[in-house]
DRENNU-424496 format. One line per 8 residues: number of its first residue (from 1); their letters; for each residue x, y, z of C-alpha. Coordinates in steps of 0.1 Angstrom, whole numbers, plus 2048, in hexadecimal, padded with zeros to 3 digits. Layout:
BEGIN
NUM> A> X Y Z | ...
REM end
This chain:
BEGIN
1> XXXXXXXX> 800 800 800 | 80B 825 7FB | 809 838 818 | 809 85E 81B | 816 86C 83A | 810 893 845 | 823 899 868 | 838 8BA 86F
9> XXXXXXXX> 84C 8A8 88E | 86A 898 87E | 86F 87E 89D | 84A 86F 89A | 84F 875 875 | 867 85A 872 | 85C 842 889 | 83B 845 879
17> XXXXXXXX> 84A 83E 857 | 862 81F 865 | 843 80E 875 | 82C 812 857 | 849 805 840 | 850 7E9 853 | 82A 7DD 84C | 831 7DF 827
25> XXXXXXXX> 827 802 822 | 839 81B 808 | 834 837 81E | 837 861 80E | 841 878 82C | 836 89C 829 | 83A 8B6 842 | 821 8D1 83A
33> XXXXXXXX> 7FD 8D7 828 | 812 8E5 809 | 825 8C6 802 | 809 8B0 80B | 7F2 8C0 7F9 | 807 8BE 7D9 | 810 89B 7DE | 7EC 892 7DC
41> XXXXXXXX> 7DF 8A2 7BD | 7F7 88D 7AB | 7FB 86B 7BE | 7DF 852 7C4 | 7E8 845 7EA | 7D9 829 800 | 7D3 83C 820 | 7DC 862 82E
49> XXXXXXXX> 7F0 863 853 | 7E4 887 859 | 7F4 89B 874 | 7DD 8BB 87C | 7F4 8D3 88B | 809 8DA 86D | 821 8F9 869 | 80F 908 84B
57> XXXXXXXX> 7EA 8FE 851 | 7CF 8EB 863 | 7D2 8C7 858 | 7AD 8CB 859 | 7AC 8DF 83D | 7BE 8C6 827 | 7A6 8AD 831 | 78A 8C6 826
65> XXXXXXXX> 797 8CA 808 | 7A0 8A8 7FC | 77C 89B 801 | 76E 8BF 7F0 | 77E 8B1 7D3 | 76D 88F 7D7 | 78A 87C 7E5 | 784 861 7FA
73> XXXXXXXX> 7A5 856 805 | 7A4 848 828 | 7B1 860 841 | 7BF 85B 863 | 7C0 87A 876 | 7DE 87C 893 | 7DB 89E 8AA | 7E6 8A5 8CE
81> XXXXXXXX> 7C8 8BB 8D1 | 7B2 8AC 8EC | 790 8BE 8E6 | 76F 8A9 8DD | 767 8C4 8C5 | 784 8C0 8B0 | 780 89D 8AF | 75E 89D 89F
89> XXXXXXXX> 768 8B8 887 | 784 8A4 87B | 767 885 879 | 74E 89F 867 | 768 8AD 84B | 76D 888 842 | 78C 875 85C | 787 84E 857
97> XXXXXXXX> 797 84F 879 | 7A6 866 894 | 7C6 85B 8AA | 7D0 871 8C6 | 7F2 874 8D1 | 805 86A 8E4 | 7FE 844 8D7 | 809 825 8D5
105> XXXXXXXX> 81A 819 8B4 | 807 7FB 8B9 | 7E5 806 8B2 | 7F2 821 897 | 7F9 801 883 | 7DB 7F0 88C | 7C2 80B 885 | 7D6 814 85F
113> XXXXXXXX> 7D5 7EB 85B | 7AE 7EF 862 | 7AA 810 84D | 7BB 7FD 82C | 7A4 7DD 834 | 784 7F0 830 | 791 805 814 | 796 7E4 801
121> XXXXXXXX> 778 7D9 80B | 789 7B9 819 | 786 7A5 837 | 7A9 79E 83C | 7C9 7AD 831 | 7D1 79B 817 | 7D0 79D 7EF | 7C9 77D 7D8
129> XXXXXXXX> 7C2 779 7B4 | 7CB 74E 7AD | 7E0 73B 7BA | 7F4 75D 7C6 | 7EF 76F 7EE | 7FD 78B 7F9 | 7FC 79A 81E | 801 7BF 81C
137> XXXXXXXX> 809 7C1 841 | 828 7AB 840 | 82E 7A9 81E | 82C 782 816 | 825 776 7F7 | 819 750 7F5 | 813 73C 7D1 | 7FE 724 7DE
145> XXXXXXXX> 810 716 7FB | 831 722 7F1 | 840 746 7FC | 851 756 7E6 | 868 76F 7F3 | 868 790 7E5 | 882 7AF 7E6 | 86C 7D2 7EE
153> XXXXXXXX> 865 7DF 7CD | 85B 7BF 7BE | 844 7C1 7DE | 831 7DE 7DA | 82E 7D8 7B1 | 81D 7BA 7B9 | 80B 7CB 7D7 | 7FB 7E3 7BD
161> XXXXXXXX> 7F6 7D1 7A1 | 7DD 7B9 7BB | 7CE 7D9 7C5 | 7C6 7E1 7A0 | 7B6 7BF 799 | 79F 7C3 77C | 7B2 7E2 771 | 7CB 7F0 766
169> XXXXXXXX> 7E3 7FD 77E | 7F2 81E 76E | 816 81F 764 | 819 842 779 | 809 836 79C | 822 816 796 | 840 82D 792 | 838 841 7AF
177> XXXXXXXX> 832 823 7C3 | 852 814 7BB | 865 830 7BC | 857 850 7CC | 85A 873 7BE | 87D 870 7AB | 887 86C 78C | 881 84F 77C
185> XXXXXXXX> 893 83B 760 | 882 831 741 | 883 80D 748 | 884 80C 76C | 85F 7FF 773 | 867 7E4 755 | 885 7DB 769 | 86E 7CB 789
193> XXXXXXXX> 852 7BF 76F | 86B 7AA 761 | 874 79C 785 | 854 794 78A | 84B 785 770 | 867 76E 774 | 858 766 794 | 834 75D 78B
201> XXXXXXXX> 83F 746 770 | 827 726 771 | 813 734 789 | 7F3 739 772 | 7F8 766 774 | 805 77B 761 | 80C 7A3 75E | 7FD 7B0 73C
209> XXXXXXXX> 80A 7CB 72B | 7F5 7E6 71F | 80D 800 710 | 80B 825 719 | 7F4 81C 734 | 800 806 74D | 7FF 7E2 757 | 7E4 7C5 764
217> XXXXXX> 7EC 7A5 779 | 7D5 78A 769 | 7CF 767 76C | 7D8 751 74D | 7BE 752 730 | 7B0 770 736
REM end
């Protein structure tokens, strides 16, 4: 999953960012409205871990806007304010969830585990198409009974070509996944298709092709 995380405080910044990682999260670290704000209108993301004290605006007022413009990323709102009203404004302008600090790291992960579930509309964490499972929160990948072990970007390729099933999954929102906001080379994304496809040889899937557009995970014969 690609994660999108707005906090100003560099210490719970990067604990944040290590512990959502380390579920099998790509995780984009802003520390203001401006860069937040910018990052969204041109990445797709999984789930928003939205700080509201932030040095150049009301996190609040992100969250506004992003569902003004019909956006209905999930949102999990973190604030050291303690008032009741604040709470159910945050709830009103559109928060899929509300965290107050200080908290444990613990149920951070277990509420943005919950969040991505019901976004999915799944029951558990994981992601299926044949005889292929994936487990976004540890990252394992079984064919069948086997697990195959993957390297990170071959991870989150195969993470969001799943998520895609059915469609195409745009050559852009791979890129970024794979790679954040840097330049990337022309045949980078080609480069982990390859590897993949290597690795679901004889498994009954494969990633189609569609040129100029992006890529699908199918099953054989379709």
């Amino acid at each position: 999953m690609r994660l999108l995380l707005v906090e100003d405080d560099a210490l719970i910044s990067r604990s944040l960012e290590q512990a959502l990682t380390r579920l099998g999260n790509s995780v984009d670290v802003f520390d203001s409205c401006r860069g937040a704000h910018a990052a969204l209108q041109g990445t797709a993301f999984d789930l928003v871990v939205l700080d509201l004290g932030l040095p150049d605006g009301d996190g609040l007022s992100l969250l506004e806007g992003l569902r003004r413009q019909g956006d209905m990323t999930p949102v999990l709102v973190l604030t050291a304010r303690d008032g009741l009203d604040d709470r159910v404004r945050g709830l009103d302008l559109g928060a899929d969830d509300y965290l107050a600090k200080p908290f444990q790291l613990a149920e951070l992960e277990a509420r943005v585990r919950a969040l991505l579930r019901r976004s999915q509309q799944r029951s558990d964490n994981c992601l299926s198409l044949g005889c292929l499972r994936f487990d976004p929160a540890t990252g394992s990948t079984w064919l069948d009974d086997d697990l195959l072990d993957l390297p990170h970007r071959e991870r989150l390729l195969l993470e969001s070509l799943l998520l895609h099933t059915g469609n195409i999954a745009p050559r852009e929102i791979l890129e970024n996944r794979l790679f954040g906001f840097g330049e990337v080379g022309t045949n980078a994304l080609e480069v982990y298709i390859s590897r993949l496809r290597k690795r679901l040889k004889q498994s009954g899937l494969h990633i189609r092709t569609f040129r100029g557009l992006g890529y699908r995970l199918e099953e054989d014969g379709e």
